[in-house]
N, C-alpha and C positions, 0 to 999 in steps of 0.2 A: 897513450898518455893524454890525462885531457888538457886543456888549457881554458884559463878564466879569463873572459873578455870583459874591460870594465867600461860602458861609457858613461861620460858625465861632463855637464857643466857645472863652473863655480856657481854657487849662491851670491856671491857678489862678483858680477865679473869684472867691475871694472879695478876695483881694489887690491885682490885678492889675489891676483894671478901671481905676483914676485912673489906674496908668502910662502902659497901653497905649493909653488914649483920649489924653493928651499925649503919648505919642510919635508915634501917627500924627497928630495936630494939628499935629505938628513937623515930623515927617521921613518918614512914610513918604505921606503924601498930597501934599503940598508936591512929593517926587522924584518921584512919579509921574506928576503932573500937567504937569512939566514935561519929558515924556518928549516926540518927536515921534511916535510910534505911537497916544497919549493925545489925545482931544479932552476928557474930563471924569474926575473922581472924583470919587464921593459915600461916605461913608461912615454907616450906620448904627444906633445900638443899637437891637437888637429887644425889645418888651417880651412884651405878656399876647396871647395868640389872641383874636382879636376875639370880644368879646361874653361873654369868662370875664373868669377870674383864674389861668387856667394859664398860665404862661410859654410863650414861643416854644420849638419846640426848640433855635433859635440865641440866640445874645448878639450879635452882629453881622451885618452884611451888606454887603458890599461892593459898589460899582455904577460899574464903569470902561468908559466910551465908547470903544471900540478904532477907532481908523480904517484902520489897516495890521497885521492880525493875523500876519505873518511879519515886517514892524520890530517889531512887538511880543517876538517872541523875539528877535528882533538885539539891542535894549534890554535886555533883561531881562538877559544875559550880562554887563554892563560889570559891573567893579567893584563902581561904584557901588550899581547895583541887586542883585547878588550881598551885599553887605553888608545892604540896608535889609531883602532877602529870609531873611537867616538871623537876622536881629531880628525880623520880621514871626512866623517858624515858632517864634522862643523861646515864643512871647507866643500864638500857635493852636495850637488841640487839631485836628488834624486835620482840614484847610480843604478843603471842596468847592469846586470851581472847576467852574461850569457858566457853556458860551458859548452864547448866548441871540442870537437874531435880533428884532427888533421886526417884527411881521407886519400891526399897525393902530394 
């Protein structure tokens, strides 16, 4: 089963961050979760590199359990998802999306 890795900073970090953590507490985890291509979403904030006090280089991480990675693009087309997805890109600065296999 693959799984979608998302990282990203906000586009405005300093402002941003209360929105964006209740808007996807609302609507953008909630619709995905309840997607059928979706078995899980996890969302979350990154803080310091283990063992400093340097920040991550991300502010976030996204961690979405795929079970059908082509309904996954079937899904992602509605409406629906086309909207939660041009709020998602207001709110990241440029999202890596790396698809990850679990191997152990």
């Amino acid at each position: 089963m693959p799984t979608l890795i998302v990282l990203f900073n906000l586009k405005n970090k300093d402002t941003a961050a209360q929105q964006y953590e209740e808007w996807a507490k609302t609507v953008d985890v909630p619709t995905v979760k309840r997607l059928a291509s979706v078995d899980d979403f996890r969302l979350f904030r990154c803080g310091n590199l283990l063992g400093t006090d340097t920040p991550a280089p991300f502010q976030y991480c996204e961690v979405i359990e795929v079970n059908d990675m082509e309904g996954l693009f079937a899904d992602i087309t509605t409406e629906t998802m086309q909207r939660v997805a041009a709020q998602f890109q207001a709110f990241a600065d440029n999202p890596t999306f790396i698809v990850a296999e679990q191997i152990a």
